[in-house]
VMD Tcl script that builds the backbone (N, CA, C; Angstrom):
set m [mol new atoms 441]
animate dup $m
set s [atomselect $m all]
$s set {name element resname resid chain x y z} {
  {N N UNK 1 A 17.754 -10.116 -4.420}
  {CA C UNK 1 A 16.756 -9.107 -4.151}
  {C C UNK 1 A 16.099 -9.454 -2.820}
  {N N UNK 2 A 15.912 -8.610 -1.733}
  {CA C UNK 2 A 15.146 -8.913 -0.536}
  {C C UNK 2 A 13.820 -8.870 -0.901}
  {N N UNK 3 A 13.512 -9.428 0.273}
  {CA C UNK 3 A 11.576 -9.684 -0.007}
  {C C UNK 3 A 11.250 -8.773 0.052}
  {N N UNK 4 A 11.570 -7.267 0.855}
  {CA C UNK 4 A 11.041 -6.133 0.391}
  {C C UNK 4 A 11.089 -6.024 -0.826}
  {N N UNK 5 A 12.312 -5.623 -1.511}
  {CA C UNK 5 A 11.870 -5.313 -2.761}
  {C C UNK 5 A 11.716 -6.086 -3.870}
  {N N UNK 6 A 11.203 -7.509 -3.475}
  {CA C UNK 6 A 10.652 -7.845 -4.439}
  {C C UNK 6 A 8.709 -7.767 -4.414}
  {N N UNK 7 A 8.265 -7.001 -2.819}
  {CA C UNK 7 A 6.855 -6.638 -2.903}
  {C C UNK 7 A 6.883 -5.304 -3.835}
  {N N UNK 8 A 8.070 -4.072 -3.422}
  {CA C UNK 8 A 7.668 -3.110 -4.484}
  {C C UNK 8 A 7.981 -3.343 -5.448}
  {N N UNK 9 A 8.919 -4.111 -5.835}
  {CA C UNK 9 A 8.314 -4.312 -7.769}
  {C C UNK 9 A 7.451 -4.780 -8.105}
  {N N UNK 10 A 6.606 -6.059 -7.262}
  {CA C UNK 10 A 5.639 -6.620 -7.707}
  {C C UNK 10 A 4.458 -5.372 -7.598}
  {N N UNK 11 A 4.438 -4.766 -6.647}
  {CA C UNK 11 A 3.462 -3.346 -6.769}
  {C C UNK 11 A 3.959 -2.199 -7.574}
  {N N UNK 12 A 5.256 -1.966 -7.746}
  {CA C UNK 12 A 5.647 -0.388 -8.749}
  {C C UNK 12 A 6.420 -0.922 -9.656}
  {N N UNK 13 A 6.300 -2.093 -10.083}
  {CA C UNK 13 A 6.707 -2.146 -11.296}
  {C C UNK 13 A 8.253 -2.266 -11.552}
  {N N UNK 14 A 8.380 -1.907 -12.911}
  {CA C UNK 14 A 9.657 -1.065 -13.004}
  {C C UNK 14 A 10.102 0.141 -12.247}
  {N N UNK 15 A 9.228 0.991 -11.402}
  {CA C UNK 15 A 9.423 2.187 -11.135}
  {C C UNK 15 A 9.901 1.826 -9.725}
  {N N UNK 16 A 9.596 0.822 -8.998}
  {CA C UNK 16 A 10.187 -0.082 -7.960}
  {C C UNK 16 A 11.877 -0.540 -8.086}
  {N N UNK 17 A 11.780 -0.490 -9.275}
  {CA C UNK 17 A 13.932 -1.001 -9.574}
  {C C UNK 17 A 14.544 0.587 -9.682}
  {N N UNK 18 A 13.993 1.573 -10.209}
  {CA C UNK 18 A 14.621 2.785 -10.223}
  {C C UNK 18 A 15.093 3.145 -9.017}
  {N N UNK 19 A 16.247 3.656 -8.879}
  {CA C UNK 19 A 16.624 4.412 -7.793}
  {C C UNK 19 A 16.273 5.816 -7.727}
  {N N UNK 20 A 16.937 6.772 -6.884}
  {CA C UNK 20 A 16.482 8.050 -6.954}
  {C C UNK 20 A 17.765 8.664 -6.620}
  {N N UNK 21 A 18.986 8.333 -6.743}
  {CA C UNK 21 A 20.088 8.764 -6.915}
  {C C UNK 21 A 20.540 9.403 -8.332}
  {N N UNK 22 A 21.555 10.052 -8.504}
  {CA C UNK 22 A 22.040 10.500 -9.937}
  {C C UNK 22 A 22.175 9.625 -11.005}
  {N N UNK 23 A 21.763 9.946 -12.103}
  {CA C UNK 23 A 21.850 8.702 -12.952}
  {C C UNK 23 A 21.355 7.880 -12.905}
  {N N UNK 24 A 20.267 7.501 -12.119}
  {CA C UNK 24 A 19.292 6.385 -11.900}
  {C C UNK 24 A 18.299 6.203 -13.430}
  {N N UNK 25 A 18.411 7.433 -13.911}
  {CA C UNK 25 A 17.339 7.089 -14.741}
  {C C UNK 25 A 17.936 7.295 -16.226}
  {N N UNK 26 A 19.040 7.586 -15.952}
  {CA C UNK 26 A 20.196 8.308 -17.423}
  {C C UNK 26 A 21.247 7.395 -17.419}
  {N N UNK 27 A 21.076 6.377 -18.456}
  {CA C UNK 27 A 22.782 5.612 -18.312}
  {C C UNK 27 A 23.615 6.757 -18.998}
  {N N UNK 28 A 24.964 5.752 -18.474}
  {CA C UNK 28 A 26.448 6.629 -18.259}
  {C C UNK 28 A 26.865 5.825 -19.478}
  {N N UNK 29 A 27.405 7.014 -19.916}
  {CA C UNK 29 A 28.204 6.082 -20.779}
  {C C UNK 29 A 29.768 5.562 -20.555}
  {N N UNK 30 A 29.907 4.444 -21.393}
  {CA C UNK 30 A 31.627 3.740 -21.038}
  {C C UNK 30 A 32.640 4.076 -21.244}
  {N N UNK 31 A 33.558 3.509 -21.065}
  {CA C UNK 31 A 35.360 4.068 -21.976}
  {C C UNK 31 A 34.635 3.202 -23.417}
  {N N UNK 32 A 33.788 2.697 -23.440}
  {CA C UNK 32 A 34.063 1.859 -24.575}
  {C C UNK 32 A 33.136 2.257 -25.770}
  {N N UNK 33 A 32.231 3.231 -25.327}
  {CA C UNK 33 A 31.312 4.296 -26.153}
  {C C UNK 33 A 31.840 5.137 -26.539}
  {N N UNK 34 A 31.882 5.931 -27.647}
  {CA C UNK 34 A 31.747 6.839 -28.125}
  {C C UNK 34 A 31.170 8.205 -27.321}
  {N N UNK 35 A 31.719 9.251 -27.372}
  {CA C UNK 35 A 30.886 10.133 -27.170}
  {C C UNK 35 A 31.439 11.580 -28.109}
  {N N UNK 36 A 30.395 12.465 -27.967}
  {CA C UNK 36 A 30.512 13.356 -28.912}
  {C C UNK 36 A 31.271 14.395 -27.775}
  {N N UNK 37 A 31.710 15.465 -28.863}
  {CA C UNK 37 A 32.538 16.743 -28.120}
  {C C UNK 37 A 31.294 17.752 -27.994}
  {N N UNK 38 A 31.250 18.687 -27.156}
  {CA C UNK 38 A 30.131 19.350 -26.488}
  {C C UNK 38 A 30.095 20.274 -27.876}
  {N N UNK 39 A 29.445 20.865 -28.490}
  {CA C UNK 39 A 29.329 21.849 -29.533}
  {C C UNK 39 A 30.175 23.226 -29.207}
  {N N UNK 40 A 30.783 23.654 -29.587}
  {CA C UNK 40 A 31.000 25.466 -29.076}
  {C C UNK 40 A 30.236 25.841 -28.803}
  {N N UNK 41 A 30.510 27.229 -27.775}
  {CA C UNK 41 A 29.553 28.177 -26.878}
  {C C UNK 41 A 30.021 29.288 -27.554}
  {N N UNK 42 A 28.749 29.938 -28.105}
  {CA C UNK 42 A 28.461 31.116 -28.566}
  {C C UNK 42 A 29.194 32.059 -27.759}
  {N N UNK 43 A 29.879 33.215 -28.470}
  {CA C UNK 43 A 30.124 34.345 -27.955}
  {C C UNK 43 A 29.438 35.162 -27.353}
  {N N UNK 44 A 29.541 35.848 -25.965}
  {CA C UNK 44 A 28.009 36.337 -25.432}
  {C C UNK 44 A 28.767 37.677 -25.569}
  {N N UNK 45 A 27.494 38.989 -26.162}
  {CA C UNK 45 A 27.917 40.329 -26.602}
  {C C UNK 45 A 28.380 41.221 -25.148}
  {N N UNK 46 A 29.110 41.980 -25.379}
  {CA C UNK 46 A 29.298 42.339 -24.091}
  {C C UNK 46 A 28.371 43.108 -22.939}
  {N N UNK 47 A 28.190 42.889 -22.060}
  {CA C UNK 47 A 27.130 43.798 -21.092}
  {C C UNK 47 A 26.136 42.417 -21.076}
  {N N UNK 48 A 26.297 41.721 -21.492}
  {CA C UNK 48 A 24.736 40.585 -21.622}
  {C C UNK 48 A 25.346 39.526 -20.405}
  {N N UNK 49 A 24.688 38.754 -19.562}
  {CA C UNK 49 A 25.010 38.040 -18.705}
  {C C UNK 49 A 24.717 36.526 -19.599}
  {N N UNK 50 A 25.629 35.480 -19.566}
  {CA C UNK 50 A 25.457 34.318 -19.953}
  {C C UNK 50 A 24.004 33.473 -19.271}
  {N N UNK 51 A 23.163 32.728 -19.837}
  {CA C UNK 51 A 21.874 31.910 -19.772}
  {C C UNK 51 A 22.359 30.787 -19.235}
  {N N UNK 52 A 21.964 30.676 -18.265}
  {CA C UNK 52 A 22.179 28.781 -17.222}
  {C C UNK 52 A 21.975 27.791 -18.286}
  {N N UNK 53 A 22.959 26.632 -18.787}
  {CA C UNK 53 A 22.883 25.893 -19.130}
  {C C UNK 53 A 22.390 24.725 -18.258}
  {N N UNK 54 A 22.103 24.883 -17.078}
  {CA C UNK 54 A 21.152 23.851 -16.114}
  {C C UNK 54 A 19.650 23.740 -16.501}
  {N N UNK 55 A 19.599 21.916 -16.639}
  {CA C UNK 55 A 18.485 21.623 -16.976}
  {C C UNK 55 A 17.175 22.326 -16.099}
  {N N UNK 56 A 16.214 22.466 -16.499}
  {CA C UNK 56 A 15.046 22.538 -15.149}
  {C C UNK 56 A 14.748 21.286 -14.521}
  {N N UNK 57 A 14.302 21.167 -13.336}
  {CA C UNK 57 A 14.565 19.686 -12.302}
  {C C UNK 57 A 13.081 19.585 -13.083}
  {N N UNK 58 A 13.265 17.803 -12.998}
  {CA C UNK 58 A 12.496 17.298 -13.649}
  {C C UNK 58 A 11.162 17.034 -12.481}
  {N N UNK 59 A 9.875 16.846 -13.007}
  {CA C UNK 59 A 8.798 16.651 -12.224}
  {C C UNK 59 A 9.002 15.662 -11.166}
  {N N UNK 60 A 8.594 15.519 -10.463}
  {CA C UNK 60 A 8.367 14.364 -9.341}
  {C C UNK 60 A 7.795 13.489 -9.851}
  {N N UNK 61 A 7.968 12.446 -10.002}
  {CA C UNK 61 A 7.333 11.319 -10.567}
  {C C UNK 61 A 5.710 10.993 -9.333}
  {N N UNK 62 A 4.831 10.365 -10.461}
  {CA C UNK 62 A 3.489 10.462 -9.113}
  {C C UNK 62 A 3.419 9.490 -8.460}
  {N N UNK 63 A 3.030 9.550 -7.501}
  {CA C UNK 63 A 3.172 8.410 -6.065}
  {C C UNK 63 A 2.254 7.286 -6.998}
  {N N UNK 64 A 2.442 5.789 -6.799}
  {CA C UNK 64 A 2.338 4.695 -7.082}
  {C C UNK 64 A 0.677 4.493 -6.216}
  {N N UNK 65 A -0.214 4.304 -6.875}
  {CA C UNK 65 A -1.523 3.858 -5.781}
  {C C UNK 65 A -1.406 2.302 -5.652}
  {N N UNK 66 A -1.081 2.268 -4.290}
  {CA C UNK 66 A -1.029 0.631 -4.023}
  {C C UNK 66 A -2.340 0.224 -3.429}
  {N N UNK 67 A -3.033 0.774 -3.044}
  {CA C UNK 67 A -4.472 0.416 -2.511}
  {C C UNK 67 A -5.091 0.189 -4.123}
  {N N UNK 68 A -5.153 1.004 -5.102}
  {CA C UNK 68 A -5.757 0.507 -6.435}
  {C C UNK 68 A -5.010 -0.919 -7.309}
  {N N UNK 69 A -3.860 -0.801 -7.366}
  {CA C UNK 69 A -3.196 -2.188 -8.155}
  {C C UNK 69 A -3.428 -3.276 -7.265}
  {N N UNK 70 A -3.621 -3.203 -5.872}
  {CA C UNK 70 A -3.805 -4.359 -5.057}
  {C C UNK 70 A -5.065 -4.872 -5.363}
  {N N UNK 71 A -5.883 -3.976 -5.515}
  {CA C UNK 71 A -7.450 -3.954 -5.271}
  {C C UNK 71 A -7.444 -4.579 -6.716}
  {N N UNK 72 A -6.788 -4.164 -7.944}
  {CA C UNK 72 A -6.936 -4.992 -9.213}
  {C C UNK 72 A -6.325 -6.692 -9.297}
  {N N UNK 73 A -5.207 -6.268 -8.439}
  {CA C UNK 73 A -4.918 -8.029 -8.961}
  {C C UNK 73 A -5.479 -8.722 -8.309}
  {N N UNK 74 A -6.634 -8.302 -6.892}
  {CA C UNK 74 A -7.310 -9.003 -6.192}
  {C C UNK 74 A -8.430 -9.900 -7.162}
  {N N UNK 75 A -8.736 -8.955 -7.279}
  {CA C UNK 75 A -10.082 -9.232 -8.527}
  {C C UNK 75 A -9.863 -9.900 -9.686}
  {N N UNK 76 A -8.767 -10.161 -9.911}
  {CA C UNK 76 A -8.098 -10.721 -11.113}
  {C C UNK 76 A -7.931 -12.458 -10.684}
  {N N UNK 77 A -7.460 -12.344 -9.406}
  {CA C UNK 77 A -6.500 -13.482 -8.421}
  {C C UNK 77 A -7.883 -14.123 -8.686}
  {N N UNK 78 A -9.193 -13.965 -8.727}
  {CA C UNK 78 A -10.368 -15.000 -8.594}
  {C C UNK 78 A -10.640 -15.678 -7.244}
  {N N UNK 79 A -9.971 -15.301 -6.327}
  {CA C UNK 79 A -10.022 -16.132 -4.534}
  {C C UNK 79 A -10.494 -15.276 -3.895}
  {N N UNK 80 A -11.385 -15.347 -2.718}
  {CA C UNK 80 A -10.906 -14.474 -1.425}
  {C C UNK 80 A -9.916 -14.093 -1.060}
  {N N UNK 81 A -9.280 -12.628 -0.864}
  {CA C UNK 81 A -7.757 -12.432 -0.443}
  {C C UNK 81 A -8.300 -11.095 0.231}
  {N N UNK 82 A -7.874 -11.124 1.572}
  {CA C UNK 82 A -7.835 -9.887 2.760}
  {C C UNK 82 A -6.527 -9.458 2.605}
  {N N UNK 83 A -5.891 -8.937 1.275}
  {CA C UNK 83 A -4.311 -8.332 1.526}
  {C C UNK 83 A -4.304 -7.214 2.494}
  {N N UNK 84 A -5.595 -6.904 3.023}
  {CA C UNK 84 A -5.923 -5.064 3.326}
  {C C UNK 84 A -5.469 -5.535 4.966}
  {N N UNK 85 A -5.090 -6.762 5.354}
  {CA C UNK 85 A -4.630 -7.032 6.749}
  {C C UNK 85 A -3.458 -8.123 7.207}
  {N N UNK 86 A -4.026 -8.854 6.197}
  {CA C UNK 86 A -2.990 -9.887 6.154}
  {C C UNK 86 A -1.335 -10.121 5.302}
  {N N UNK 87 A -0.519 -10.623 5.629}
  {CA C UNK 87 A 0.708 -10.831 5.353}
  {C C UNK 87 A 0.949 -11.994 4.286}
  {N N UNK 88 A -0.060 -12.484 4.569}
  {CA C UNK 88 A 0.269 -14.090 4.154}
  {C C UNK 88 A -0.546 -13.700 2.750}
  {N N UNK 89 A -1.696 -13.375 2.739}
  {CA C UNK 89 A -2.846 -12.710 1.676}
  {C C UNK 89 A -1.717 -11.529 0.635}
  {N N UNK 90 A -1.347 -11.269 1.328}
  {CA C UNK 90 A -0.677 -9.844 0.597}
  {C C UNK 90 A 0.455 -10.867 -0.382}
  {N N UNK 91 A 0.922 -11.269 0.422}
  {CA C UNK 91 A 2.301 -12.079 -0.385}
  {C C UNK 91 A 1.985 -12.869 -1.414}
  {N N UNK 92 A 1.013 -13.956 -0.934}
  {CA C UNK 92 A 0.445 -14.838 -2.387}
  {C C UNK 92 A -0.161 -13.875 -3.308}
  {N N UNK 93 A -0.872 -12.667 -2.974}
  {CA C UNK 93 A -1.654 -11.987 -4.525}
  {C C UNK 93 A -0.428 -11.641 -5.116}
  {N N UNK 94 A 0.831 -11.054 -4.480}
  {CA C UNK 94 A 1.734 -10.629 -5.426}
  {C C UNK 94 A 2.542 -11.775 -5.921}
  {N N UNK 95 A 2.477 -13.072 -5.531}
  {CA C UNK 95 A 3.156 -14.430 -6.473}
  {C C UNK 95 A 4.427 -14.644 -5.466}
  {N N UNK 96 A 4.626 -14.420 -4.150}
  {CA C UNK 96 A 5.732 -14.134 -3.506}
  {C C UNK 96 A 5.505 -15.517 -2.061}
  {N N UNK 97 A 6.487 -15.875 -1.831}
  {CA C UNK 97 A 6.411 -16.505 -0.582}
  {C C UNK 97 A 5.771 -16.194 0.463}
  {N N UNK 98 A 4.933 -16.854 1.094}
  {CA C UNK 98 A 4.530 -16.572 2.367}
  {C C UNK 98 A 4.339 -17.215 3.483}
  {N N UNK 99 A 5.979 -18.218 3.056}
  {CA C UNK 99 A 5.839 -18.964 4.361}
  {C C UNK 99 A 6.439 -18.543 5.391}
  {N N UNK 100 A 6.572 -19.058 6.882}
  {CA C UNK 100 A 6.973 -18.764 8.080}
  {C C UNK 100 A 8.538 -17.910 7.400}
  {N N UNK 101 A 9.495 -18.816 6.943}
  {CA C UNK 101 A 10.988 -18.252 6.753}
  {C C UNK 101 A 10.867 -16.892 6.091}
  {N N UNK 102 A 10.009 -17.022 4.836}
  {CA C UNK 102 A 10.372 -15.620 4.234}
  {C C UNK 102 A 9.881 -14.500 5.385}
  {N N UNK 103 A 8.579 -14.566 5.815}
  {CA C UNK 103 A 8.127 -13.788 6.830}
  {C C UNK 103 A 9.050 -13.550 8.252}
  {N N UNK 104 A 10.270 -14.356 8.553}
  {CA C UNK 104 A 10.911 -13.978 9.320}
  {C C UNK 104 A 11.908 -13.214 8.684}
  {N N UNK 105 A 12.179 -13.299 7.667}
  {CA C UNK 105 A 13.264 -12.839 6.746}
  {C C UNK 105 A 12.806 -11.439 6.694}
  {N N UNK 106 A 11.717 -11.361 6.350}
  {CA C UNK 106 A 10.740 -9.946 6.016}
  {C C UNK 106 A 11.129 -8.962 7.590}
  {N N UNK 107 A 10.690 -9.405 8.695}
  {CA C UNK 107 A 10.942 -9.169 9.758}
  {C C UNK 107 A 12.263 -8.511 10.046}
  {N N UNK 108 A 13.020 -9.407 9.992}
  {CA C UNK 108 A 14.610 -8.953 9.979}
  {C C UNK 108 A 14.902 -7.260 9.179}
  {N N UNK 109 A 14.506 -7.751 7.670}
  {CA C UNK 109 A 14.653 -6.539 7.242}
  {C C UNK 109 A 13.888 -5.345 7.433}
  {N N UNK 110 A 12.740 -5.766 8.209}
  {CA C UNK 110 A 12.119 -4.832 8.506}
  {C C UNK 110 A 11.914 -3.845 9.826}
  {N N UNK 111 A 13.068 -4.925 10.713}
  {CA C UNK 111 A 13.166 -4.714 12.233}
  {C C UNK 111 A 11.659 -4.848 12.860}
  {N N UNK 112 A 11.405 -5.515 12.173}
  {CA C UNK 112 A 10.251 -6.245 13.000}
  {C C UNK 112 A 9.566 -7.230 14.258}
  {N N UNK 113 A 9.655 -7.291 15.488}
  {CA C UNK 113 A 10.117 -8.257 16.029}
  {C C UNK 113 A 8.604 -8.309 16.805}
  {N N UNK 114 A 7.638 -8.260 16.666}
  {CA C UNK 114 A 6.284 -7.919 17.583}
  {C C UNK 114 A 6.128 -9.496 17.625}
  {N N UNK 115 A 5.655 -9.782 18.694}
  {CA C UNK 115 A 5.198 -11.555 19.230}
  {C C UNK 115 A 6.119 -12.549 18.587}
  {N N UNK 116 A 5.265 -13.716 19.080}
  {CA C UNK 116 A 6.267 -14.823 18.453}
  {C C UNK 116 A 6.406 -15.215 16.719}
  {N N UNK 117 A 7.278 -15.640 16.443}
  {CA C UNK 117 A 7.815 -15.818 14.923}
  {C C UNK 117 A 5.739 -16.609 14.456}
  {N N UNK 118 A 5.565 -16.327 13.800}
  {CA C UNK 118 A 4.329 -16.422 13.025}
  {C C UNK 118 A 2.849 -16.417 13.716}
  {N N UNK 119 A 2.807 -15.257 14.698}
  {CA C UNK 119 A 1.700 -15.308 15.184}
  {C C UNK 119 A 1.311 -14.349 14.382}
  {N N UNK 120 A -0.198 -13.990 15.215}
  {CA C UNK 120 A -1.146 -13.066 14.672}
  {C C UNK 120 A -0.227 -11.629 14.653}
  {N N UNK 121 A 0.022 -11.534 16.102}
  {CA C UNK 121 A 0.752 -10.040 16.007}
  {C C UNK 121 A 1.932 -9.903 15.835}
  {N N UNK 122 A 2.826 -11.031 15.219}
  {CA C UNK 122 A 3.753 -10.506 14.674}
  {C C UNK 122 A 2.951 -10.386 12.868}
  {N N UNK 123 A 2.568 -10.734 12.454}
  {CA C UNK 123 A 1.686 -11.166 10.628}
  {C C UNK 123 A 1.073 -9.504 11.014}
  {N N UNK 124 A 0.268 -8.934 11.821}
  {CA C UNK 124 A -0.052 -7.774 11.434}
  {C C UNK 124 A 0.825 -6.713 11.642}
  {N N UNK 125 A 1.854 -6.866 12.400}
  {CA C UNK 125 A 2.910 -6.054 12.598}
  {C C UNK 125 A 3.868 -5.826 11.418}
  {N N UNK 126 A 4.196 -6.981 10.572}
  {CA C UNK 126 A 4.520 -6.812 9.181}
  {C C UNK 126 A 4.073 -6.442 8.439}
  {N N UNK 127 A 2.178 -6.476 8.306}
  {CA C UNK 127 A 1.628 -6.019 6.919}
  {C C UNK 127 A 1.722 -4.428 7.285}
  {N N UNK 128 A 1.530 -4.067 8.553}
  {CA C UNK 128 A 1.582 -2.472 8.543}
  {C C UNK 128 A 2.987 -2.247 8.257}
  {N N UNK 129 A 4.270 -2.772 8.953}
  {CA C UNK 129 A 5.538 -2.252 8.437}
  {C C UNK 129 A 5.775 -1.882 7.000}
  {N N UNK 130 A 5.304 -3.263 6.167}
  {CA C UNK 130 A 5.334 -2.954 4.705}
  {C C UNK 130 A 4.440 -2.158 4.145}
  {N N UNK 131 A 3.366 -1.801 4.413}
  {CA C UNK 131 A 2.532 -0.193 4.150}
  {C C UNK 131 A 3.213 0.800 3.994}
  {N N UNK 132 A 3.526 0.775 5.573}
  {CA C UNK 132 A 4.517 2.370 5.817}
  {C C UNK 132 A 5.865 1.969 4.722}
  {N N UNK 133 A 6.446 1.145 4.605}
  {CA C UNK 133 A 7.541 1.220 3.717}
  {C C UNK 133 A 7.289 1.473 1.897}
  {N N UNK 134 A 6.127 0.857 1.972}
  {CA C UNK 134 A 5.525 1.414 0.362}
  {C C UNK 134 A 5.157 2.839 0.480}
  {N N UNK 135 A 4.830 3.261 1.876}
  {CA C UNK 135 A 4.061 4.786 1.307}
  {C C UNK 135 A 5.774 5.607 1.411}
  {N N UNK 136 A 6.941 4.964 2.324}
  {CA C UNK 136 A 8.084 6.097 2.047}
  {C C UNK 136 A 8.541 5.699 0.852}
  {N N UNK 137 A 8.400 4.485 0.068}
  {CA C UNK 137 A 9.143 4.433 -1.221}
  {C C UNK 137 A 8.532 4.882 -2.317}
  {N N UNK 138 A 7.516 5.973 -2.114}
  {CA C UNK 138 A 7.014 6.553 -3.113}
  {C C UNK 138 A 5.203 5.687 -3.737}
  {N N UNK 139 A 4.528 5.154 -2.816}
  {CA C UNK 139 A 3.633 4.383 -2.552}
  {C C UNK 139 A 2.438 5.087 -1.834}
  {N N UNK 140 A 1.067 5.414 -2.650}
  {CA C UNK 140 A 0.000 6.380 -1.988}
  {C C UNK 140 A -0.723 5.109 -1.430}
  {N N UNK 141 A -0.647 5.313 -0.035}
  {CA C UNK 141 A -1.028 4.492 0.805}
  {C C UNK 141 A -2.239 5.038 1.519}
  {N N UNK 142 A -3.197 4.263 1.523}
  {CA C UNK 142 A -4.470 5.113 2.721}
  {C C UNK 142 A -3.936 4.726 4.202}
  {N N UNK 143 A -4.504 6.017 5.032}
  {CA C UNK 143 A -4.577 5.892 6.349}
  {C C UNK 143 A -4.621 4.451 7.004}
  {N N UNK 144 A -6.031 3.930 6.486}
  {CA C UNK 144 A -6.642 2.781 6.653}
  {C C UNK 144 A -5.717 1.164 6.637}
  {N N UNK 145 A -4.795 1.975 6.143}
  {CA C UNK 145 A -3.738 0.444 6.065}
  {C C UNK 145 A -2.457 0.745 6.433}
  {N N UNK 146 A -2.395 2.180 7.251}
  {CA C UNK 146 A -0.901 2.086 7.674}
  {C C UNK 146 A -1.243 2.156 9.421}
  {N N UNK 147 A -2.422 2.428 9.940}
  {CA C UNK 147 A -3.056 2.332 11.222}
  {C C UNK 147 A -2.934 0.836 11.434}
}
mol reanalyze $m
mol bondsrecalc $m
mol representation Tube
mol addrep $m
């Protein structure tokens, strides 16, 4: 698992391992399952047009508030923690590495390359990358932390 996504699971949970491809949320079944034969289809009377057997698309699932679960395990964590800027803060509240390597690692995957390997502006250049990457992975992000 990359260090990205092991910040959005530690922030979305299970809903962080879901994909959003077909079947992401419906297992398939095997050669080695069972499955049933579809029931017969009713005779439709004549002049009547047949009824869409297509499901209705299912709701959008609701954006993940990462400014609120952060803000809880802060308060939980019992320390001072500035996750709202820092890289290093952000990583320890979620139980995750935050040393120099993973943070270059983070970088990499993040095409991150701002200043030198563990300065200030490369550390804030990551915590905003990973913002913006929580708010496209389905992550309600405030303004305030993707600026």
């Amino acid at each position: 698992m990359s260090i990205f996504d092991s910040i959005k699971h530690a922030i979305f949970g299970d809903k962080g391992l879901l994909g959003t491809g077909i079947g992401a949320s419906h297992p398939q079944t095997t050669a080695a399952e069972p499955t049933s034969a579809a029931p017969p289809r009713p005779a439709i009377p004549m002049g009547q047009a047949p009824v869409s057997a297509t499901p209705a698309a299912a709701p959008a699932a609701a954006p993940v508030d990462v400014e609120a679960i952060l803000s809880q395990k802060a308060a939980a964590y019992g320390k001072p923690n500035n996750w709202q800027t820092s890289i290093v803060d952000l990583l320890t509240l979620l139980g995750l590495d935050s040393s120099l390597t993973a943070r270059k690692e983070l970088g990499q995957e993040l095409n991150v390359h701002a200043g030198a390997d563990g300065s200030a502006e490369q550390n804030i250049a990551l915590h905003k990358a990973v913002m913006k990457q929580l708010a496209a992975n389905g992550g309600k992000v405030p303004a305030s932390l993707l600026d």
